[in-house]
C-alpha positions as CSV (number, residue, x, y, z in Angstrom):
1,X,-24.7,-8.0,21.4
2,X,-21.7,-6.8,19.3
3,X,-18.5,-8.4,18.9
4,X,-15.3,-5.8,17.6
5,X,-12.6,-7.0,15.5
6,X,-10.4,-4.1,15.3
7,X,-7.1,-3.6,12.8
8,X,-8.3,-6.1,10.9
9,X,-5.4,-7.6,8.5
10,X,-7.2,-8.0,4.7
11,X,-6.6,-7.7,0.9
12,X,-8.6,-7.0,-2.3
13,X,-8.4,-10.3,-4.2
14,X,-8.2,-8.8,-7.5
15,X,-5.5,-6.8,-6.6
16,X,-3.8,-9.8,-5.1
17,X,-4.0,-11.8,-8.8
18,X,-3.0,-8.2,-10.8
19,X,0.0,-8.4,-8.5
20,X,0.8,-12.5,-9.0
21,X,0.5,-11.7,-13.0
22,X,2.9,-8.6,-12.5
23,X,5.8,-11.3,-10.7
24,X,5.3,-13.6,-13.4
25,X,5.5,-10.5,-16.2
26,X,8.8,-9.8,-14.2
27,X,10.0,-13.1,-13.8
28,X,9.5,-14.5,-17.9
29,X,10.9,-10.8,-18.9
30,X,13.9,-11.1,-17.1
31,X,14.7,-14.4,-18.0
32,X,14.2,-14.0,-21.9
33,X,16.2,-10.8,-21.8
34,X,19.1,-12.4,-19.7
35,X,19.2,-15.7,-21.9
36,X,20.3,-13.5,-24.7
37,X,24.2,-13.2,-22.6
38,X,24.0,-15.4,-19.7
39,X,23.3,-19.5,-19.7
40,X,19.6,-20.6,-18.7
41,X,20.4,-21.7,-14.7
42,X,21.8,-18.5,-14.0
43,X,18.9,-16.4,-15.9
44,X,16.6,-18.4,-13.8
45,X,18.5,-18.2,-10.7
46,X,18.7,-14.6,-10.8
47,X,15.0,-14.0,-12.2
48,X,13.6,-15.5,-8.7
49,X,16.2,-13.5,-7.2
50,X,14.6,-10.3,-8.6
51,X,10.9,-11.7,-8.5
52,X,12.0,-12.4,-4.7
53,X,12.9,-8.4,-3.9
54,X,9.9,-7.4,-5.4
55,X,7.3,-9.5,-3.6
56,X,8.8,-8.4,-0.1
57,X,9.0,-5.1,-1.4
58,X,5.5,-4.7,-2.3
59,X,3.3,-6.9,-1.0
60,X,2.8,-5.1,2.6
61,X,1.7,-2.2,0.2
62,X,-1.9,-4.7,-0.6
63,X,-2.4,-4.7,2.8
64,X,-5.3,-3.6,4.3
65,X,-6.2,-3.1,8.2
66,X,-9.8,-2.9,8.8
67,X,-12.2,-2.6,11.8
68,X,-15.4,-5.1,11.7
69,X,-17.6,-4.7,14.2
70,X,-20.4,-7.6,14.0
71,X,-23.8,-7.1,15.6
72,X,-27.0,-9.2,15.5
73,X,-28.9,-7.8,12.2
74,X,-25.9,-5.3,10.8
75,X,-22.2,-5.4,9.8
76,X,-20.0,-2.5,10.0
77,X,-16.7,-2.5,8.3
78,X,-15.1,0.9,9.0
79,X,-17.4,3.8,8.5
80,X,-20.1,1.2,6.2
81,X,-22.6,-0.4,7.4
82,X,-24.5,-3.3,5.8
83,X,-27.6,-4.3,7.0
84,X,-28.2,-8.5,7.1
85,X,-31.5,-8.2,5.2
86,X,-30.1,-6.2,2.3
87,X,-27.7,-9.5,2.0
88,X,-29.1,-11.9,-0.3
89,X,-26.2,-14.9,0.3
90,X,-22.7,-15.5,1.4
91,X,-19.8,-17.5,0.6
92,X,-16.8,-18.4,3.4
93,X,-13.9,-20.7,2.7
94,X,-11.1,-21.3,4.9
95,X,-7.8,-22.0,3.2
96,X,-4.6,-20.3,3.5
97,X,-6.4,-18.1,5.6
98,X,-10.2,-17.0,4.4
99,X,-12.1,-15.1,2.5
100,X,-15.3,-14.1,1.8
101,X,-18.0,-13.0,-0.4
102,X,-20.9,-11.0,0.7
103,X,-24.0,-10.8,-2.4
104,X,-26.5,-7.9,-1.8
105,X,-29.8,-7.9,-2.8
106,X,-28.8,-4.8,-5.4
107,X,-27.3,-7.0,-7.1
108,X,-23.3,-5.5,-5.8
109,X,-21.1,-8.0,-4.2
110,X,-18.8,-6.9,-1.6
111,X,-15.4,-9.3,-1.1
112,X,-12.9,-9.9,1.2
113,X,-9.8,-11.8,2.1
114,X,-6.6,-12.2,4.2
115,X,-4.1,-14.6,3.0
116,X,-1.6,-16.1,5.0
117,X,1.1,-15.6,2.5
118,X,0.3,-11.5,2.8
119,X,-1.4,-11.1,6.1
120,X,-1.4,-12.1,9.9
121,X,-5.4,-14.1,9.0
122,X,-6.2,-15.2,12.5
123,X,-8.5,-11.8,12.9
124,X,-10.2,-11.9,9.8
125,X,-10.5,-15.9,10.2
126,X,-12.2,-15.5,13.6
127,X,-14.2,-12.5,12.3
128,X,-15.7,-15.2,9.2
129,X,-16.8,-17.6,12.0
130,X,-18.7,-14.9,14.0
131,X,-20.0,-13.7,10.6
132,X,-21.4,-16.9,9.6
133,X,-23.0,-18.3,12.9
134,X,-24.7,-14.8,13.1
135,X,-25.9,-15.1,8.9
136,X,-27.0,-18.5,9.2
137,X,-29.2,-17.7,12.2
138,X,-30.5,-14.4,10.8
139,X,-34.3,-15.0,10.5
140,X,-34.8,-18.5,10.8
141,X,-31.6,-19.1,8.1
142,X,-33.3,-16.6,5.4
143,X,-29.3,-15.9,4.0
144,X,-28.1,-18.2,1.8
145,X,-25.0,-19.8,2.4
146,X,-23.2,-21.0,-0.2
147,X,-20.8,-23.5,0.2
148,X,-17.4,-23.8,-1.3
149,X,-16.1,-26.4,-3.1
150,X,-13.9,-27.5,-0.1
151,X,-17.4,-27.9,2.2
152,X,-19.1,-30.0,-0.3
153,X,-19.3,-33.8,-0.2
154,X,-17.8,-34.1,-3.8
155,X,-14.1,-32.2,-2.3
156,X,-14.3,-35.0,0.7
157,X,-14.1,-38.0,-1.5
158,X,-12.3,-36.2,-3.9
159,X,-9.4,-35.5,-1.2
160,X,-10.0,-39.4,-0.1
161,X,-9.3,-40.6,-3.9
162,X,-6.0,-38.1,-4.3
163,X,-4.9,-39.3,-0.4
164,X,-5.2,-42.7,-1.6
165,X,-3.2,-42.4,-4.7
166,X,-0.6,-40.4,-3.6
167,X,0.5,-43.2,-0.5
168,X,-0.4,-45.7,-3.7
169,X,1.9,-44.0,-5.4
170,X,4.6,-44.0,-2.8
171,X,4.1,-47.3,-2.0
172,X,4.4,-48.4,-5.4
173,X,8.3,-46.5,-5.8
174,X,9.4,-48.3,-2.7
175,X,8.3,-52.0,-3.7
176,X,9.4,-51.3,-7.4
177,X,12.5,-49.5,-6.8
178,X,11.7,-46.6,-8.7
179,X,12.6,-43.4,-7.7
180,X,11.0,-40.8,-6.1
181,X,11.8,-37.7,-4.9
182,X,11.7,-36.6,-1.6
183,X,10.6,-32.9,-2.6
184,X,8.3,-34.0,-4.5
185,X,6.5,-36.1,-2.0
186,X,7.2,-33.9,0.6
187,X,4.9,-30.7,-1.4
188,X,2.5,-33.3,-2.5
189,X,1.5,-34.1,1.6
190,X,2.4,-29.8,2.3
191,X,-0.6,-29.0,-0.3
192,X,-2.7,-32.7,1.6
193,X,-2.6,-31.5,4.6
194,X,-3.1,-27.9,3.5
195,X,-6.8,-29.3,2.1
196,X,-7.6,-31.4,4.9
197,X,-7.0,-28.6,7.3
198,X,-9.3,-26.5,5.0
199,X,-12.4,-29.6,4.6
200,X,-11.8,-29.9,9.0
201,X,-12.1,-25.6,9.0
202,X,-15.0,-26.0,6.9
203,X,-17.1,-28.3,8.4
């Protein structure tokens, strides 16, 4: 039985970071050189501006649109075809999309991933759950899987301690009267709930 996950949205990793470092080049250059004639807010204000235009620009260009077709012993992405027993383990995570890692038994490793912030991820995320039922059955569970940090028992209690502290923390600023911003807060239970979701995903 084969399952087809056609126009795939994806991106090279590495070419994702090269392309973060690039924005922040951009951003720090800008800045330095506009300091020189105009006052530090505005430098700033008009650095994201620029950094802003570029990432929209550009970052369809990293975009890649792949067909994976999944059977029971073989993967085929586009016109290559990997067979499960030349893979010697794999790695899935689920945050801010998914990605994935696929080691051979040549000792090549073949990775993947679709971003939220770059891609539409709901095809590649669905094709990483197919992927994995079908590698962890292969041959009695012969592939292994490596977990990522976010599946491991050390990331759960970890997330419980920083949960914990954070409401501490909040519940601290309203019986002392200290201040504490709302933005603040408000990321610090964005990027929670954005590892919960990826611990629930995982599990």
């Amino acid at each position: 039985m084969k399952k087809e996950f056609l126009n795939v949205e994806h991106t090279n990793p590495a070419l994702i970071f090269i392309f973060i470092l690039f924005l922040c080049f951009i951003f720090f250059a800008i800045i330095t050189f506009l300091m020189l004639f105009l006052s530090k807010l505005i430098s700033i204000i008009f650095s994201l501006f620029i950094v802003v235009i570029f990432y929209f620009l550009f970052k369809k260009k990293l975009v890649l649109k792949s067909n994976f077709i999944l059977f029971d012993d073989k993967l085929k992405i586009n016109n290559s075809i990997i067979s499960f027993n030349e893979i010697k383990s794999f790695k899935i995570h689920f945050i801010k999309g998914a990605g994935l890692k696929l080691s051979l038994k040549n000792g090549k490793s073949i990775y993947c991933s679709s971003n939220d912030n770059f891609c539409n991820s709901d095809r590649f995320i669905n094709f990483c759950k197919a992927l994995r039922k079908k590698l962890i059955k292969f041959d009695g569970g012969v592939i292994i899987n490596k977990k990522s940090f976010m599946q491991t028992k050390i990331a759960y209690y970890f997330l419980i301690f920083i949960t914990i502290s954070i409401f501490g923390i909040f519940i601290h600023s309203l019986t002392t009267g200290k201040e504490l911003k709302i933005g603040t807060f408000g990321l610090m239970i964005a990027s929670l709930s954005t590892l919960w979701a990826s611990i629930k995903t995982n599990n």
